[in-house]
Rosetta silent file (secondary structure, phi, psi, omega in degrees, C-alpha in Angstrom):
SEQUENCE: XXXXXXXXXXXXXXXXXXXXXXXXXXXXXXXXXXXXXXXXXXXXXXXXXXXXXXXXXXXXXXXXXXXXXXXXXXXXXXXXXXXXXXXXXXXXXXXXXXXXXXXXXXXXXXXXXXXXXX
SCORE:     score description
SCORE:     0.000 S_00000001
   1 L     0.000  133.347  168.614    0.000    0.000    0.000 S_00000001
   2 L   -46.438  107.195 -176.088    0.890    3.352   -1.116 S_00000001
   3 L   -85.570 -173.226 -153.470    1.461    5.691    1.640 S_00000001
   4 E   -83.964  125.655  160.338   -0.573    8.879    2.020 S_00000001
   5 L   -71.507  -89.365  178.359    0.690   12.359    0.210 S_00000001
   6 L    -6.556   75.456 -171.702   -1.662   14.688    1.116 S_00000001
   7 H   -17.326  -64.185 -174.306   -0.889   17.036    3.929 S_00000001
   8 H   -41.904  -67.525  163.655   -4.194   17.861    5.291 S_00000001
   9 H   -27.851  -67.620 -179.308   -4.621   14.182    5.316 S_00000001
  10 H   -59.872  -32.131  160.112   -1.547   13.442    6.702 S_00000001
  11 H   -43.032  -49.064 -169.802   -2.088   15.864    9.904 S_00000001
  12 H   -45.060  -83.212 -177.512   -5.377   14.364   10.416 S_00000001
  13 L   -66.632   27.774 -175.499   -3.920   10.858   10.881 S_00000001
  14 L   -55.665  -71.121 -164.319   -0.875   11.941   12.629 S_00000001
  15 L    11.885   91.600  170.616   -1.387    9.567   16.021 S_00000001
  16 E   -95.000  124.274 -162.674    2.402   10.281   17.481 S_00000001
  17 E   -81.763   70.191 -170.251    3.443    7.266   19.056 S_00000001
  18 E   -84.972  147.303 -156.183    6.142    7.635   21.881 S_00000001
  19 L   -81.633   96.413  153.846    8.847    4.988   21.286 S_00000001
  20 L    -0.554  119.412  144.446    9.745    3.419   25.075 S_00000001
  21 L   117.843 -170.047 -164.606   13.825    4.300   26.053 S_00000001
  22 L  -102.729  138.039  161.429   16.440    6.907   25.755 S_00000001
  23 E  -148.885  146.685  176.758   18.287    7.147   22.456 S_00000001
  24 E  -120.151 -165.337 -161.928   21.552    9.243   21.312 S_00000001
  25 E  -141.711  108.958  165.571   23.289    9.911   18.016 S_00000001
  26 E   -91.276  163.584  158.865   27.048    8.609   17.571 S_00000001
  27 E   175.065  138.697  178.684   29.504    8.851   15.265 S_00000001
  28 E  -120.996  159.085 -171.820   33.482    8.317   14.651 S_00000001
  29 L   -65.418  -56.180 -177.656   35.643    9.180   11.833 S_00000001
  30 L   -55.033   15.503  176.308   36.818    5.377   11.856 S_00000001
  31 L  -100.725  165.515  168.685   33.569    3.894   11.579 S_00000001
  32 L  -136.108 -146.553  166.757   32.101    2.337    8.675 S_00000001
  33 L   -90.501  136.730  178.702   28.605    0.647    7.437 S_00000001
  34 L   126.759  -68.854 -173.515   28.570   -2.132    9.380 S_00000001
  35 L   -72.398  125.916  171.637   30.320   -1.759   12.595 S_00000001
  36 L    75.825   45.919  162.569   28.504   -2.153   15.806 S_00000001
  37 L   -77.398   -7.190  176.609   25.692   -3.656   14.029 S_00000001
  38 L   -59.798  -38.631 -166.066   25.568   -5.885   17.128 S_00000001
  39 L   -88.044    6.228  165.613   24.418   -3.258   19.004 S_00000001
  40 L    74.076   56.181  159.848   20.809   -2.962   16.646 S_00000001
  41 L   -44.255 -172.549 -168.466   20.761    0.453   15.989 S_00000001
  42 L  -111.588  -25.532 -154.605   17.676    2.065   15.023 S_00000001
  43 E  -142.579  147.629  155.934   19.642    4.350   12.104 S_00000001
  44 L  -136.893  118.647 -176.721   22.985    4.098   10.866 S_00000001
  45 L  -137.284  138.373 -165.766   24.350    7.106    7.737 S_00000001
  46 E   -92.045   99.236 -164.265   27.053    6.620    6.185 S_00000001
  47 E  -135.939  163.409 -169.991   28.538   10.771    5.700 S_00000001
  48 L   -72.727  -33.624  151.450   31.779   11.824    4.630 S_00000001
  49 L   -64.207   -5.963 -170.210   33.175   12.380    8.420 S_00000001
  50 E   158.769  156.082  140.400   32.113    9.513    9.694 S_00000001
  51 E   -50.684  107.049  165.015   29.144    6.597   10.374 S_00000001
  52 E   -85.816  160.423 -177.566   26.534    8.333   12.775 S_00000001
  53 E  -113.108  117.650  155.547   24.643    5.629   14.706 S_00000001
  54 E   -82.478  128.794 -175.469   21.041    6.109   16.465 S_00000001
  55 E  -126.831  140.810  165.285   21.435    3.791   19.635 S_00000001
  56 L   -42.246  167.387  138.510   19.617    3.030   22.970 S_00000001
  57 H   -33.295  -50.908 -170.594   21.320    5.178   25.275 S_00000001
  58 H   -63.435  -80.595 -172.993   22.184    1.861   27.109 S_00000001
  59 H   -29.487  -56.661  168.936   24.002    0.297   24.175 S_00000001
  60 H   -19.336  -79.423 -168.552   25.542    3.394   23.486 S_00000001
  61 H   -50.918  -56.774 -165.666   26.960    3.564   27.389 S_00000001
  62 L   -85.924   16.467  150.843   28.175   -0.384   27.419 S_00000001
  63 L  -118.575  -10.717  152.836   30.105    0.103   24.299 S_00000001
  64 L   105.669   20.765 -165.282   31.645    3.051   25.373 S_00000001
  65 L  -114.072  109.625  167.599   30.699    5.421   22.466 S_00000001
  66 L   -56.345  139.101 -176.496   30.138    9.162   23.230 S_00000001
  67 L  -148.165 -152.654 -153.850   27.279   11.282   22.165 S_00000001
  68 L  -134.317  -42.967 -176.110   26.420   14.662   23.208 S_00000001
  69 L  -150.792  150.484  178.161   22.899   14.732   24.041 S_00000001
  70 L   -65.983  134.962 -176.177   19.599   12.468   24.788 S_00000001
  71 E  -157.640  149.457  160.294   16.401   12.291   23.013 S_00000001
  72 L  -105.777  140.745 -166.414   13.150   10.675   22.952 S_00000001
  73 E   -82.174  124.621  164.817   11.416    9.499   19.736 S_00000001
  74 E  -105.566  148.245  175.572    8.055    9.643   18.365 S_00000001
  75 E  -108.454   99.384 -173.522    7.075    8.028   16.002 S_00000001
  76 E   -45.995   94.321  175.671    4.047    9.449   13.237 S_00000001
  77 L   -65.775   -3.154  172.718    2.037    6.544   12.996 S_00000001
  78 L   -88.360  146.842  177.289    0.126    7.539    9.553 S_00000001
  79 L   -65.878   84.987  152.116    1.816    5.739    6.811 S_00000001
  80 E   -80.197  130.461  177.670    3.570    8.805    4.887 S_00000001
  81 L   -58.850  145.070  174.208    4.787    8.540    1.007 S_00000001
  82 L   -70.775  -11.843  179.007    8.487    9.575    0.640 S_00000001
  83 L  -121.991   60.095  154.134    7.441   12.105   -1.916 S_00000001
  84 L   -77.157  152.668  166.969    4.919   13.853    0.591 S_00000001
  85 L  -118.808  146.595  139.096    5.282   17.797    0.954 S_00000001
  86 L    76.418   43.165 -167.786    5.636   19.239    3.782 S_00000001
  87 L   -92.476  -28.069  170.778    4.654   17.132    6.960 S_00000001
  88 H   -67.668  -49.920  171.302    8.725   17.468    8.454 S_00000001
  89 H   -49.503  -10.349 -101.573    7.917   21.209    8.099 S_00000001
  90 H  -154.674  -65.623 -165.788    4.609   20.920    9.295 S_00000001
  91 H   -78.738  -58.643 -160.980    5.925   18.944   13.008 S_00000001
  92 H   -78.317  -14.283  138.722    9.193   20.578   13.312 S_00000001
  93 H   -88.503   19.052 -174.659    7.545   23.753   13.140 S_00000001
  94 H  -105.791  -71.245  166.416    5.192   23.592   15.538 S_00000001
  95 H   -10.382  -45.888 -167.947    8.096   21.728   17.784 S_00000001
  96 H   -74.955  -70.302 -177.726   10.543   25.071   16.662 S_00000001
  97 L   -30.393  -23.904  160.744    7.652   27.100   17.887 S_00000001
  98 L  -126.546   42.461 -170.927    7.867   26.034   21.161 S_00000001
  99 L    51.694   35.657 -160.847   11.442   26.014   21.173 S_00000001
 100 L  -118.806   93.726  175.206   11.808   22.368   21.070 S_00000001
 101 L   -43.310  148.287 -178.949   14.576   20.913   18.399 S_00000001
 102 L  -137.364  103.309  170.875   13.494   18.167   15.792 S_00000001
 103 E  -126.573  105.548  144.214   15.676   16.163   14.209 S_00000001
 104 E   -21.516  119.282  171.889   13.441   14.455   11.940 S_00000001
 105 E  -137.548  152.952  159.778   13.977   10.629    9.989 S_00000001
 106 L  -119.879  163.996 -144.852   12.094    9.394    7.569 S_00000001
 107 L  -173.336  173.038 -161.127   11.762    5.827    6.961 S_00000001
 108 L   -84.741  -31.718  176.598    9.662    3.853    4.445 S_00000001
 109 L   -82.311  -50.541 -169.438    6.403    3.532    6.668 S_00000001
 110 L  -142.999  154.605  153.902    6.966    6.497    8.889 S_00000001
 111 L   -66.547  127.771  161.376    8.581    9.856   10.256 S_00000001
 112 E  -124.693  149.234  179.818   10.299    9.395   13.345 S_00000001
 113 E  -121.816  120.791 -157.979   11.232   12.402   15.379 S_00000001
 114 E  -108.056  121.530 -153.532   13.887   12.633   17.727 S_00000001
 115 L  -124.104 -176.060 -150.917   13.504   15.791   20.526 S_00000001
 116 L  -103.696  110.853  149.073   15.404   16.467   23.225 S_00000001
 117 L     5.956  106.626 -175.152   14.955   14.672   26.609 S_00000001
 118 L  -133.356    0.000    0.000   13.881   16.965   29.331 S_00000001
């Protein structure tokens, strides 16, 4: 099944979902695709500085990998199409709006958005 374009639509159907734990965002120059797949990340990108990770917190901490800051996830539980417009604009400005950072993944079923702990 196709997932849904339509903004309006997509707003509607929103129902954000928060994902149980703690999660941070690694990354080493020396890493590569691959390494510390043991530890299940959620996200792993491959960038010209380095392999960033998304990790429990926990894994993170028992392997010993530094990250800078904490965040809990939600997850958008309407099925959004990869060529929707404008639903990461849509959440991460209402989120900016109340001073609250968004860093935004997309994924083939769903946007997940990772905010800041508090």
């Amino acid at each position: 099944m196709a997932g849904e374009e339509d903004l309006d639509t997509l707003l509607v159907l929103l129902e954000p979902s928060l994902l149980p734990g703690d999660f941070v965002f690694c990354t080493a120059a020396n890493l590569k695709y691959g390494d510390f797949a043991e530890l299940q990340p959620l996200a792993s990108y491959q960038e010209e500085e380095g392999l960033t990770l998304v990790l429990a917190k926990q894994s993170a901490d028992v392997a010993g990998l530094a990250y800078d800051s904490v965040f809990n996830c939600i997850t958008l539980m309407v099925h959004s199409s990869l060529d929707a417009v404008g639903l990461t604009a849509a959440v991460s400005g209402k989120l900016a709006a109340n001073g609250i950072s968004a860093n935004v993944m997309a994924a083939y079923h769903h946007d997940h958005v990772f905010v800041p702990r508090k």
